[in-house]
Backbone as CSV, one residue per row, in Angstrom:
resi,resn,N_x,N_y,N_z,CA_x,CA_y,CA_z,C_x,C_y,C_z
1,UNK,9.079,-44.876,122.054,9.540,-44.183,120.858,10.708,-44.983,120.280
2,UNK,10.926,-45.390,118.914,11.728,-46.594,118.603,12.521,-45.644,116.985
3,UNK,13.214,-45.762,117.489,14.486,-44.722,116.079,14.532,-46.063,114.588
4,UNK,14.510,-46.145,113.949,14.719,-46.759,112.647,14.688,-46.379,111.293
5,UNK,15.968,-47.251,110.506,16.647,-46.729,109.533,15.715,-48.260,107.950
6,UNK,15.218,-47.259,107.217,14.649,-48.267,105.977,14.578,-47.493,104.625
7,UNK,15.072,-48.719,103.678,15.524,-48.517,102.272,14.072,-49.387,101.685
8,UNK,13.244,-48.998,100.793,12.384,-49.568,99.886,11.726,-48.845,98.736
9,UNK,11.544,-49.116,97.644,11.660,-48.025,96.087,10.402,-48.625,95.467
10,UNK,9.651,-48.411,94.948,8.309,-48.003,94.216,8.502,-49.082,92.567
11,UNK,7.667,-49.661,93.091,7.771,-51.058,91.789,6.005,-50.608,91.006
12,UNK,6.161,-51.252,90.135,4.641,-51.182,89.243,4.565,-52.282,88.753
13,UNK,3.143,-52.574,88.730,2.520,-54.145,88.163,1.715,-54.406,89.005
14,UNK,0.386,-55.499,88.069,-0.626,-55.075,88.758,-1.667,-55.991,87.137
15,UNK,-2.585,-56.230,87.487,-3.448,-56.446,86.563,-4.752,-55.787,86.719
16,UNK,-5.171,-55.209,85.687,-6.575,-54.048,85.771,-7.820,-54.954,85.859
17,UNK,-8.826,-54.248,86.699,-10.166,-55.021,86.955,-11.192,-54.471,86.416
18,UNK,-12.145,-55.210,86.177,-13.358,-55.061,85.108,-13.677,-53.620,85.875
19,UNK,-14.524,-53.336,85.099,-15.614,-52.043,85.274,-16.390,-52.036,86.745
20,UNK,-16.888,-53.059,86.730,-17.744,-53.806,87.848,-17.190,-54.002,89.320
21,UNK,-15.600,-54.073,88.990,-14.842,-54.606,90.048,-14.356,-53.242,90.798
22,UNK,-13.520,-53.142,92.112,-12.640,-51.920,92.421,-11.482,-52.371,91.570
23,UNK,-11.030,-51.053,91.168,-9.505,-50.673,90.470,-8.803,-50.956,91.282
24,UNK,-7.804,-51.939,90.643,-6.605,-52.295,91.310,-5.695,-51.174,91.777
25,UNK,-5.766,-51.067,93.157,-4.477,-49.920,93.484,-3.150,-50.441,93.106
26,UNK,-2.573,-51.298,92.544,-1.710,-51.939,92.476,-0.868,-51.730,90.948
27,UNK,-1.783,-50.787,90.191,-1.520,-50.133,89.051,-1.101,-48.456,88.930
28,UNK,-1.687,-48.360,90.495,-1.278,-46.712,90.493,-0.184,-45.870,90.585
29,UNK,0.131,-44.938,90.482,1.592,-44.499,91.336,1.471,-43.579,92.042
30,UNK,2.250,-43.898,93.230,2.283,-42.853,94.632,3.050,-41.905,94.265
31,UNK,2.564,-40.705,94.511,3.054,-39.419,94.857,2.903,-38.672,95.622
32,UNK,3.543,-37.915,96.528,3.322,-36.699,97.587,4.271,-36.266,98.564
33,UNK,3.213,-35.954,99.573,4.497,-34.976,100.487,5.433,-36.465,101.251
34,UNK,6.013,-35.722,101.669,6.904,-36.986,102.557,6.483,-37.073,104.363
35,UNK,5.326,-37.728,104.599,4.660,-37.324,105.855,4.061,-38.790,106.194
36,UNK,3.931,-38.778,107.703,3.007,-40.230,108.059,2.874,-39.547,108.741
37,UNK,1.285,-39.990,109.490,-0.183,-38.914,110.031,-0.228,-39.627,110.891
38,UNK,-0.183,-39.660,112.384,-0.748,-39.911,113.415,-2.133,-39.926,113.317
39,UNK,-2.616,-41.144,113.930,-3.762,-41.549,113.729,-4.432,-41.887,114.978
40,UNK,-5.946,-41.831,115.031,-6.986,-42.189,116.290,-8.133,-43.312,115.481
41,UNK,-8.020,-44.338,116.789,-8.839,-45.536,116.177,-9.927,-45.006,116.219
42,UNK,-11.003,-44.949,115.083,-12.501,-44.593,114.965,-12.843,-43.200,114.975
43,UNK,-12.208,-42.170,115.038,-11.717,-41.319,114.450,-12.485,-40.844,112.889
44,UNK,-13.001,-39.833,112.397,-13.170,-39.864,111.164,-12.100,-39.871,110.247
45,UNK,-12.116,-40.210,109.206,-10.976,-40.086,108.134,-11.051,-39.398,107.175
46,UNK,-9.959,-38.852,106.795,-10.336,-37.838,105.329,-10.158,-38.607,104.146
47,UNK,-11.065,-38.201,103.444,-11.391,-38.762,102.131,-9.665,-39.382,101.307
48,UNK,-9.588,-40.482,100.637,-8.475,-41.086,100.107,-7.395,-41.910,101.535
49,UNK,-7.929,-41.768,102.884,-6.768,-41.714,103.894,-7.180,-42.925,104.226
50,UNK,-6.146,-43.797,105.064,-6.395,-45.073,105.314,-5.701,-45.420,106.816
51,UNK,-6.385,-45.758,108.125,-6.085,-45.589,109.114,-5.541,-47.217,109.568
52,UNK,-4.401,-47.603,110.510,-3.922,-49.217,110.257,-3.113,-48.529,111.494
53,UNK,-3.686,-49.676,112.544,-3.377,-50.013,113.871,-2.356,-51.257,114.040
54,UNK,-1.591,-51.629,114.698,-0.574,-52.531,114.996,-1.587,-53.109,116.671
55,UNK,-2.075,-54.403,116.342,-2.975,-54.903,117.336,-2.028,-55.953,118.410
56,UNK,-0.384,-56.048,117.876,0.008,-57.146,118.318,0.200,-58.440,117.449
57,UNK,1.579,-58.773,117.503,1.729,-60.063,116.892,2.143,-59.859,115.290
58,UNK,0.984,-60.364,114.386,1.113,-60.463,113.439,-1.022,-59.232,112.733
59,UNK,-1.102,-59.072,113.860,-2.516,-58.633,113.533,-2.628,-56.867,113.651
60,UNK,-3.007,-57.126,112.783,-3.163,-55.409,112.088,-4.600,-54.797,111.628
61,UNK,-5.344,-53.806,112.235,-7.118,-52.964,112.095,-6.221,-52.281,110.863
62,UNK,-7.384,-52.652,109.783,-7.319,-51.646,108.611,-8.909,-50.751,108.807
63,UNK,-8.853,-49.477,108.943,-9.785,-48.833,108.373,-9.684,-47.674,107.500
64,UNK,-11.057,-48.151,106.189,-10.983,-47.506,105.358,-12.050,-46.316,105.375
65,UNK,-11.562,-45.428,104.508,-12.393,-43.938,104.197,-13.976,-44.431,103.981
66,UNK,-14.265,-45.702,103.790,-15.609,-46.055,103.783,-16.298,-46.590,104.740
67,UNK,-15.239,-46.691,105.703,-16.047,-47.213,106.843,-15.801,-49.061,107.623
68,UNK,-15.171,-49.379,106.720,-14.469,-50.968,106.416,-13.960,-50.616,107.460
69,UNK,-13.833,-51.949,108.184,-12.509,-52.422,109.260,-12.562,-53.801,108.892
70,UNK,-10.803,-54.026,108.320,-10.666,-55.134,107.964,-9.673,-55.653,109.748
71,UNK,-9.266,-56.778,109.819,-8.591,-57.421,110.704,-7.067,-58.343,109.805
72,UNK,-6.532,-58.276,110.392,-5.083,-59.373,109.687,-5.017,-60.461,110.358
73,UNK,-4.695,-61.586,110.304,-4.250,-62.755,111.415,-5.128,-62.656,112.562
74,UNK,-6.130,-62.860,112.703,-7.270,-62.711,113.386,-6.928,-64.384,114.122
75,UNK,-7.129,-63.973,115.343,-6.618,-64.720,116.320,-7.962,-65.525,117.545
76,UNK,-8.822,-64.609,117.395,-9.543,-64.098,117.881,-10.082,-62.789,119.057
77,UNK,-8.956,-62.663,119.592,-9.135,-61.068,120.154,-8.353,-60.331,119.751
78,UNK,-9.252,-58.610,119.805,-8.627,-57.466,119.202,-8.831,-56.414,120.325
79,UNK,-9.395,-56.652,121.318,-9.118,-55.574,122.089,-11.072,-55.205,122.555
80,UNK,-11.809,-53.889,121.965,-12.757,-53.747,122.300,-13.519,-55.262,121.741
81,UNK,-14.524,-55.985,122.670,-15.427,-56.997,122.323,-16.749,-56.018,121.408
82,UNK,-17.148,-55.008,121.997,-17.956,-54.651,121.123,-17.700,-54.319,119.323
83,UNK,-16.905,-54.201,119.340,-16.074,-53.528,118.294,-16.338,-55.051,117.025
84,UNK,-16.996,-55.554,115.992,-17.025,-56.341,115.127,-16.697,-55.664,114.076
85,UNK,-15.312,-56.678,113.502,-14.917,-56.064,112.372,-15.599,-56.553,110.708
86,UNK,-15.279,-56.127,109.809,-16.433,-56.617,108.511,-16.078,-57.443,108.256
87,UNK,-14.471,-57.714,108.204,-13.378,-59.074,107.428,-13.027,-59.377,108.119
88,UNK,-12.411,-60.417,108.413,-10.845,-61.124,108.914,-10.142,-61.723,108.032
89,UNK,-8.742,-61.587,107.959,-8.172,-63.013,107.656,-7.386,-63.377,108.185
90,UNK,-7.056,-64.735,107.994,-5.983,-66.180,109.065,-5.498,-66.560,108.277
91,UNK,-4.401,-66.802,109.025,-2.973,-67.843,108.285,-3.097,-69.303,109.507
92,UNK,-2.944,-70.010,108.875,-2.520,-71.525,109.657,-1.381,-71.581,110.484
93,UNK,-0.292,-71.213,110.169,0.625,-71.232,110.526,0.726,-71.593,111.982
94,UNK,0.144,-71.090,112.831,-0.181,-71.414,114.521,-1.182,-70.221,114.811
95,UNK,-1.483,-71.252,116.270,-2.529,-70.593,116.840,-2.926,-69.130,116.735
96,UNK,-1.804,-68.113,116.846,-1.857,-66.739,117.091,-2.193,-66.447,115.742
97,UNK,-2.099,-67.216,114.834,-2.716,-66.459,113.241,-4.004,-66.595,113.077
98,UNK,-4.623,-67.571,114.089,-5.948,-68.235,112.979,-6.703,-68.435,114.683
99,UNK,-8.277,-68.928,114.452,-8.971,-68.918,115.364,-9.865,-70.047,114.659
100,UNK,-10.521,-71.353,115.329,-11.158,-72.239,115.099,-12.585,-71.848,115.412
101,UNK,-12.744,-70.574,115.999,-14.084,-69.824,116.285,-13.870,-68.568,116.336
102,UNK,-14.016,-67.913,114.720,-14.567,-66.716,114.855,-15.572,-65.766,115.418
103,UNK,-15.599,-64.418,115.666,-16.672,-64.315,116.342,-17.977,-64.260,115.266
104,UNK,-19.030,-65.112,115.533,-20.022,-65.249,114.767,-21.099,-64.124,113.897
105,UNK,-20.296,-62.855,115.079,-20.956,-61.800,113.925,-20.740,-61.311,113.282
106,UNK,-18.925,-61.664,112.390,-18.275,-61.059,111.329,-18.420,-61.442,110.299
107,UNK,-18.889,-60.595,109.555,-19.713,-61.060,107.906,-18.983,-61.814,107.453
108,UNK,-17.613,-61.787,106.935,-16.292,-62.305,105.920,-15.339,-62.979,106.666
109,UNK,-15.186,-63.807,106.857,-14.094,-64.681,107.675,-12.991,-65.470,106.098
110,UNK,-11.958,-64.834,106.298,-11.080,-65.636,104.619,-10.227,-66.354,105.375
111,UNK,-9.932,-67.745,105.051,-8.919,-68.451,105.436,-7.773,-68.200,104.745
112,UNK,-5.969,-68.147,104.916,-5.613,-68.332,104.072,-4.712,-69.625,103.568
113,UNK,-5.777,-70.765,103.671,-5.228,-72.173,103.471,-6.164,-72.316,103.051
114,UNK,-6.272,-73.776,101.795,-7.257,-74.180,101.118,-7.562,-76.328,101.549
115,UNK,-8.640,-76.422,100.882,-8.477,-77.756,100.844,-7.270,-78.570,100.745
116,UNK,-7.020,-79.072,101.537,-5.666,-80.019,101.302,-5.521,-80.719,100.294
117,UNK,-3.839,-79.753,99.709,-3.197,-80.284,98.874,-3.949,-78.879,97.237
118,UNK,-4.393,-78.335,97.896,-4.744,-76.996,96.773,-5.257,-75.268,97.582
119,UNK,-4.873,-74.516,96.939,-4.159,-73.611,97.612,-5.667,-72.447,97.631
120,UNK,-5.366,-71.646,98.530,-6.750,-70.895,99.065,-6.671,-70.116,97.521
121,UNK,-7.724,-69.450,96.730,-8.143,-68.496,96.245,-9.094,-67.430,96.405
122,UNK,-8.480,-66.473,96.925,-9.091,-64.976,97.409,-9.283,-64.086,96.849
123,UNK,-10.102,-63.253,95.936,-10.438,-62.255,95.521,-11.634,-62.073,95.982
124,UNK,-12.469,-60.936,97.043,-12.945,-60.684,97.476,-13.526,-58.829,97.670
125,UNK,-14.505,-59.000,98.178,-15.030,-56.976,97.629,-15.602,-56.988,99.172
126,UNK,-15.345,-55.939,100.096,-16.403,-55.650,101.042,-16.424,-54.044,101.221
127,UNK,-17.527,-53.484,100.781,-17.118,-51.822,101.164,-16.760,-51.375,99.884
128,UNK,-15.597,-50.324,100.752,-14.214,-49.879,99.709,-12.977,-50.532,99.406
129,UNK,-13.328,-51.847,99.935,-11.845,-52.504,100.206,-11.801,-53.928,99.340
130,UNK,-10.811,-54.101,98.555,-10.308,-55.254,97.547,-9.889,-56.155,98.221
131,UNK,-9.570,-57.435,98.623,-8.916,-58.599,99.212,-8.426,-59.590,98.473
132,UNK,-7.107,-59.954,98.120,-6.669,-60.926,97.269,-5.603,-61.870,97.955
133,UNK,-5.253,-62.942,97.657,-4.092,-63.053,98.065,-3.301,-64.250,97.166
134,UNK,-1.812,-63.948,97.362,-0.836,-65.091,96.894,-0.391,-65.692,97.431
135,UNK,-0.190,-67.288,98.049,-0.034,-68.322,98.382,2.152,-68.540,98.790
136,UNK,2.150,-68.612,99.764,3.301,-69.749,99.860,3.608,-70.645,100.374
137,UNK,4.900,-71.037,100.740,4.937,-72.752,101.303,5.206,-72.604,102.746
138,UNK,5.195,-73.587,103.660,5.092,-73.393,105.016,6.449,-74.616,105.108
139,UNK,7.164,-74.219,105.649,8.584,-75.345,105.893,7.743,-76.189,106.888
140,UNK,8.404,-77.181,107.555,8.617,-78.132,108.632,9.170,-77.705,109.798
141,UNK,8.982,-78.224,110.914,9.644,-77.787,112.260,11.240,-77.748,111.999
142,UNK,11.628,-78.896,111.019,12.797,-79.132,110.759,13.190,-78.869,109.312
143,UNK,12.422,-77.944,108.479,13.080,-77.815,107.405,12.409,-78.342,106.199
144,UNK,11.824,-79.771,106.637,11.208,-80.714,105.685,9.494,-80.638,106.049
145,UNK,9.003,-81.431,105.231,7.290,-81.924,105.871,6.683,-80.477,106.203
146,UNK,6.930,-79.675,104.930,6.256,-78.173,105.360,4.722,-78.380,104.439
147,UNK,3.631,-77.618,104.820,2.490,-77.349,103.800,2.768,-76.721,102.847
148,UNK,2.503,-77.091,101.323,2.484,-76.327,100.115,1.591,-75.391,100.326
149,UNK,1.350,-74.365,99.897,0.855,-73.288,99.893,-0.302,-72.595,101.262
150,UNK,0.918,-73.588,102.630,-0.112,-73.444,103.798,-0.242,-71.507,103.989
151,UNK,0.823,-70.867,103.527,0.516,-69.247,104.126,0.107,-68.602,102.585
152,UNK,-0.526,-67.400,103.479,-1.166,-66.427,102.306,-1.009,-65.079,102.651
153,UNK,-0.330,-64.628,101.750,0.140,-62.942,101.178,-1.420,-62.229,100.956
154,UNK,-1.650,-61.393,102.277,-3.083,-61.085,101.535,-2.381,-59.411,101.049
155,UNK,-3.009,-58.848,100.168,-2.946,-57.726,99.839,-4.356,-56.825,99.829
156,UNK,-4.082,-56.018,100.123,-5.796,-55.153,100.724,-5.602,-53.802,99.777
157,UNK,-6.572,-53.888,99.027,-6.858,-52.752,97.977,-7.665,-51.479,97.828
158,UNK,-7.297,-50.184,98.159,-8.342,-49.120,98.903,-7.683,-48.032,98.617
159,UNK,-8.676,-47.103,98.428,-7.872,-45.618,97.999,-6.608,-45.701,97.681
160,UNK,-7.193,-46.506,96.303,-5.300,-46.559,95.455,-4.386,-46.791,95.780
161,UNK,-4.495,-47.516,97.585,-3.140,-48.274,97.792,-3.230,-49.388,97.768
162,UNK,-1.857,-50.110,97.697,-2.100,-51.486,97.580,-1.215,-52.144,98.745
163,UNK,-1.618,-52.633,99.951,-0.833,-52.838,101.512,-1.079,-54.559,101.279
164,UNK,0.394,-54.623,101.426,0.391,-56.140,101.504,1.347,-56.685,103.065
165,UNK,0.395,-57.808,103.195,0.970,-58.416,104.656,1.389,-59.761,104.394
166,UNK,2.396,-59.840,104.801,3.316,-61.069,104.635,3.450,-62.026,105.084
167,UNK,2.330,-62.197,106.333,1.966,-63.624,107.124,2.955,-63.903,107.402
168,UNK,3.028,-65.425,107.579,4.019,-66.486,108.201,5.210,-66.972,107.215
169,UNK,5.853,-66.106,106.469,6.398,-66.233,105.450,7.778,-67.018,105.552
170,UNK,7.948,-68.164,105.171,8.778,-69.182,104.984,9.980,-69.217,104.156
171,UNK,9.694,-68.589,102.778,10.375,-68.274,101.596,10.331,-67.503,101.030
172,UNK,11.966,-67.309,100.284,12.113,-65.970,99.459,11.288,-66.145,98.237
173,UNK,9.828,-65.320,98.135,9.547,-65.482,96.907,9.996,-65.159,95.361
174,UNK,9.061,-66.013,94.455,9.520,-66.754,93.395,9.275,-65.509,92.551
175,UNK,9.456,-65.298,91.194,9.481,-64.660,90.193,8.081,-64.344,90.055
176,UNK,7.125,-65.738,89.481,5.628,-65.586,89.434,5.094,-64.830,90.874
177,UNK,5.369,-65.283,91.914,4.921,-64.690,93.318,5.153,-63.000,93.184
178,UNK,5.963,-62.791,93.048,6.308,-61.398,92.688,5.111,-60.986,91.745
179,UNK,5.123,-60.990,90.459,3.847,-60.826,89.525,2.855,-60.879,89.778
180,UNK,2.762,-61.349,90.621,0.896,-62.184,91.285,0.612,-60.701,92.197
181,UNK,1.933,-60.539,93.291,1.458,-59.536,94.175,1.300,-57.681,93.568
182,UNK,2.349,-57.698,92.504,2.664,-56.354,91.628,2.725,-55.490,92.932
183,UNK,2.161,-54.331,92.813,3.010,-53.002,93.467,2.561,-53.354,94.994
184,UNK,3.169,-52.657,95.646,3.038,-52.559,97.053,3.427,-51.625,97.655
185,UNK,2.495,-50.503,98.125,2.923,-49.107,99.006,3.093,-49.436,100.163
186,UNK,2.470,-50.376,100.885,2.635,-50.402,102.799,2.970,-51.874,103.014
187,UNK,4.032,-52.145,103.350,4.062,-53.389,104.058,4.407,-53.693,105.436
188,UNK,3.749,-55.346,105.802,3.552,-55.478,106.768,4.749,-56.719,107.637
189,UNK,5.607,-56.498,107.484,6.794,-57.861,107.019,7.259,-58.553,108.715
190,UNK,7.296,-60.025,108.790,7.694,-60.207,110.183,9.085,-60.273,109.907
191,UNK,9.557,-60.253,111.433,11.017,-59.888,111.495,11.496,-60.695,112.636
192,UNK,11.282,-61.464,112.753,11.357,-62.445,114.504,12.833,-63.059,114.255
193,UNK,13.183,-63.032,113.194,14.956,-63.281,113.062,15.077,-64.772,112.592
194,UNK,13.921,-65.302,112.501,14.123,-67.359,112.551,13.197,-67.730,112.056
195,UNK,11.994,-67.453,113.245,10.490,-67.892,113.253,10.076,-68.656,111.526
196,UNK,10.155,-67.069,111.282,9.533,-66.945,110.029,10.913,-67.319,108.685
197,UNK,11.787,-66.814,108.872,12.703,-66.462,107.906,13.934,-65.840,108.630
198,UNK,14.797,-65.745,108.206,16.448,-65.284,108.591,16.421,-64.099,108.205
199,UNK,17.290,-63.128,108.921,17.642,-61.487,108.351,17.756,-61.023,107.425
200,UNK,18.196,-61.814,106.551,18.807,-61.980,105.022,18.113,-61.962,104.537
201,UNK,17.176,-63.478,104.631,16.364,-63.276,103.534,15.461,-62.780,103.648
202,UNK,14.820,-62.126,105.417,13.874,-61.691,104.652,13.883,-59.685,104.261
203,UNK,15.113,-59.463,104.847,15.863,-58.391,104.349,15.090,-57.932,102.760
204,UNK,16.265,-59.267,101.976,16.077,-59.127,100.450,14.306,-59.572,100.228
205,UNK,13.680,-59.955,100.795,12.537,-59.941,100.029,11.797,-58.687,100.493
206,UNK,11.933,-58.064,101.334,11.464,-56.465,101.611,12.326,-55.690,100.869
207,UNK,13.231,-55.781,100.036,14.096,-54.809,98.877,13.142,-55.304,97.930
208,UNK,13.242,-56.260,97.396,12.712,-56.916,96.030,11.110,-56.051,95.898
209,UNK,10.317,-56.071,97.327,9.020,-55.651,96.980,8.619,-53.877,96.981
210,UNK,9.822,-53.369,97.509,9.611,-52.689,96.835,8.554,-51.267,97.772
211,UNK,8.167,-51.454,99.008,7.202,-50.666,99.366,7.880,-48.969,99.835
212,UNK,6.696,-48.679,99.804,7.063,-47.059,100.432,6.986,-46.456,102.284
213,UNK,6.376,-47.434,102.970,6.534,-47.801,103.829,6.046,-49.286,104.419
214,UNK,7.202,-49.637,105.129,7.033,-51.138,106.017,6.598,-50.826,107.381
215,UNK,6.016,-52.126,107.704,5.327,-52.043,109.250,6.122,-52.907,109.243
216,UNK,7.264,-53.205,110.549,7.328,-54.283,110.789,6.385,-55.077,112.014
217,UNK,6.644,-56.622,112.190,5.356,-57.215,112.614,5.715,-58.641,113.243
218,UNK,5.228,-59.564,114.147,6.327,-60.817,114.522,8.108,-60.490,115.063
219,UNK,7.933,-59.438,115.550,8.850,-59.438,116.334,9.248,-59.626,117.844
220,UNK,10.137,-60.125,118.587,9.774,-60.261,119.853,10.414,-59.659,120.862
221,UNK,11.559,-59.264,120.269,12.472,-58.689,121.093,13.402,-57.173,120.326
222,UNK,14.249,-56.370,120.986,14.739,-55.511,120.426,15.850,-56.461,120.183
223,UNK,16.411,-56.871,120.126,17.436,-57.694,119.763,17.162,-58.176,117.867
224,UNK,16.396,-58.938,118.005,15.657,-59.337,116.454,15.198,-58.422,115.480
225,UNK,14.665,-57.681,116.575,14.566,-56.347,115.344,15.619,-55.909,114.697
226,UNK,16.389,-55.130,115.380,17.406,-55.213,115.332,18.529,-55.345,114.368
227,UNK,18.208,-56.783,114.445,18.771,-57.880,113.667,18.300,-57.649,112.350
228,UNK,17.539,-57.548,111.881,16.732,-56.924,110.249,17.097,-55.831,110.580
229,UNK,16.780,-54.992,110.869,16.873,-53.435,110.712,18.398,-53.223,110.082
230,UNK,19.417,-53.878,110.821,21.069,-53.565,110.422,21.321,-54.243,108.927
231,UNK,20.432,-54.862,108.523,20.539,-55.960,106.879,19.810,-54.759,106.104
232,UNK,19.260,-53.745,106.606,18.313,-52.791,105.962,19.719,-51.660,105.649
233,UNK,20.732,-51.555,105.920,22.021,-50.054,105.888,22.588,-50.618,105.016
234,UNK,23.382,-49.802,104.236,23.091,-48.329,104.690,22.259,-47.642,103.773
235,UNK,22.201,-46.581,103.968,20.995,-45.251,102.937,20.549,-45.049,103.911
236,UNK,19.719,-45.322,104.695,18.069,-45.482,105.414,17.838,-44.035,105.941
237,UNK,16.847,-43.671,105.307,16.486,-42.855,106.608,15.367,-42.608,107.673
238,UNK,16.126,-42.330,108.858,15.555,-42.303,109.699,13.924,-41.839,110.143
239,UNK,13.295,-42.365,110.848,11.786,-42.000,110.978,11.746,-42.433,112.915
240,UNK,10.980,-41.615,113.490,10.438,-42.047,114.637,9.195,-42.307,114.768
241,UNK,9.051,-43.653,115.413,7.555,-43.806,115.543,6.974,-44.153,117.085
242,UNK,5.678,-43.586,117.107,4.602,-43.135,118.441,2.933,-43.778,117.880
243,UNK,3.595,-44.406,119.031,2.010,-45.080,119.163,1.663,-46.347,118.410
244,UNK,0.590,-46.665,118.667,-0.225,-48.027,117.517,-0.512,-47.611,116.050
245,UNK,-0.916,-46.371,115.944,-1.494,-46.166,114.739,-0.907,-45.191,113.752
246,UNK,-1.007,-45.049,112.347,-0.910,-44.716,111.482,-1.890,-44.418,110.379
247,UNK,-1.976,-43.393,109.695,-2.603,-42.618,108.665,-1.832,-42.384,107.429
248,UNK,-2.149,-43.446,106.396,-1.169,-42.955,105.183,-2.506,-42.730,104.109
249,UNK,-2.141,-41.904,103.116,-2.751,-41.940,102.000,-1.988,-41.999,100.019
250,UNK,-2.375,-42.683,99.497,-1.664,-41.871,97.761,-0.598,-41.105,97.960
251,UNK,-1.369,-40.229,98.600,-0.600,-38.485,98.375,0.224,-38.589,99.778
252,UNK,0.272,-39.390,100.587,0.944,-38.880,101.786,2.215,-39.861,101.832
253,UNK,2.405,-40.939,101.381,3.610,-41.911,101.381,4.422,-41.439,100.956
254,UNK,5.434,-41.873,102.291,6.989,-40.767,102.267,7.583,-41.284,100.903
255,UNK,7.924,-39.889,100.422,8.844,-39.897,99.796,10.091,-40.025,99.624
256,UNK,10.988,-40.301,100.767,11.649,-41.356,100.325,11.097,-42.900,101.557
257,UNK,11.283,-43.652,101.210,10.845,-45.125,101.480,11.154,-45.060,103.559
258,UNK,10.287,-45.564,103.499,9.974,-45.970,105.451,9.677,-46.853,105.827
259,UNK,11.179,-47.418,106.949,10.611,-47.673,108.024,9.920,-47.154,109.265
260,UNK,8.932,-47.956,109.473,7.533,-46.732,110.887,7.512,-48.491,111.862
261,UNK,8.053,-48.785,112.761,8.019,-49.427,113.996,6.792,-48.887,114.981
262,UNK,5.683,-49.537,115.014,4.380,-49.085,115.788,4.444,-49.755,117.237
263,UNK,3.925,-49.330,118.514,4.120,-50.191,119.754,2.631,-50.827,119.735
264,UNK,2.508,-51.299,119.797,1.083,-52.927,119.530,0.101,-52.542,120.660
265,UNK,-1.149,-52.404,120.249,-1.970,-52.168,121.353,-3.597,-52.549,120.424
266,UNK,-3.675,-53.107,121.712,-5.263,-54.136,121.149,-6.302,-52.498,120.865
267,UNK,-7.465,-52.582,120.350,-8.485,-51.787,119.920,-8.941,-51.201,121.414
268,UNK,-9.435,-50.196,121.151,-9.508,-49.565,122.628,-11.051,-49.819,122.467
């Protein structure tokens, strides 16, 4: 059971999709009670509700009211072997993001790196679920000699929310980066204190975006957590969180802004 204090406020923007396409949740606005739903993997779901497991690491089970199970940073294991999910996606960044052998019976495998020297483009439909993503830069061991647009911001689009995961994130994003991603109800942000990014910044880029609740994700120690969590005060209020999983919907994202700390457990 892990006590934590989080500040994040409700942004809009978003670009509308054809007729043909799913509606961008990323145009909508959240309203409702102030509640997060304990959740059971495979489990039925109620209509608009969206069920998201903490698998470890950087990898996160999305399932949707349609039946979708997407994967995050697909590594290659999630826990049950029987269990094939519809999507995956990978970041380069290292091993634990990405897998050089998917398992061969998952329909959608998205990279999020492109041909060298040009950057992945993702817009994608499986189910009920939207897949897009925005591109950033990957530093160097030392700062320098990083990949241009080696990581990817995927954002997952479904019963009018719009949950974005923040991969291996290097830098405070840019103005356009911001625009590209528009609203964001659930995020998924690492917090490893270095790895990825410093307290600070990546503090301010979880203010800037704006969500109604954060997962945090890439953390390794209570110490690091920690370490972000105290760049998050003051305001915050408090939330306790139990277990791997979570149930948010539209109507159910707290009203005022959350942090929810999940304990990581592979697919049963």
């Amino acid at each position: 059971m892990l006590r934590l204090w989080v500040l994040v406020w409700l942004g809009f923007a978003g670009v509308a999709c054809a007729e043909t396409r799913i509606q961008s949740a990323c145009q909508a606005m959240a309203v409702g009670e102030a509640r997060v739903i304990p959740a059971a993997f495979g489990a039925p779901l109620a209509e608009g509700n969206v069920r998201i497991r903490f698998l470890g690491h950087a990898s996160f089970a999305l399932e949707t009211p349609g039946g979708t199970l997407a994967i995050t940073d697909y590594a290659g294991f999630i826990g049950n072997p029987e269990v094939v999910p519809d999507v995956v996606t990978m970041n380069i960044a290292h091993d634990t993001h990405f897998t050089p052998t998917p398992d061969p019976r998952i329909p959608l495998v998205l990279k999020g790196w492109g041909p060298l020297g040009l950057p992945a483009q993702i817009d994608e439909e499986i189910g009920d679920l939207r897949i897009r993503n925005v591109t950033s830069d990957l530093r160097g061991p030392f700062g320098e000699g990083g990949r241009k647009d080696g990581n990817s911001i995927f954002l997952f689009e479904v019963a009018g929310l719009c949950i974005g995961h923040l991969g291996h994130l290097h830098q405070v994003l840019s103005d356009p980066q911001h625009a590209a991603i528009g609203r964001v109800d659930v995020l998924m942000v690492p917090v490893d204190g270095g790895y990825t990014m410093d307290p600070d910044s990546m503090a301010a880029v979880v203010r800037r975006l704006h969500a109604r609740l954060i997962l945090p994700m890439h953390w390794f120690s209570a110490k690091g957590l920690s370490a972000f969590l105290a760049r998050m005060q003051p305001g915050f209020e408090l939330v306790i969180g139990t277990g791997a999983e979570v149930e948010v919907s539209l109507q159910s994202l707290p009203r005022r802004p959350t942090i929810l700390v999940l304990d990581p457990s592979p697919l049963p």
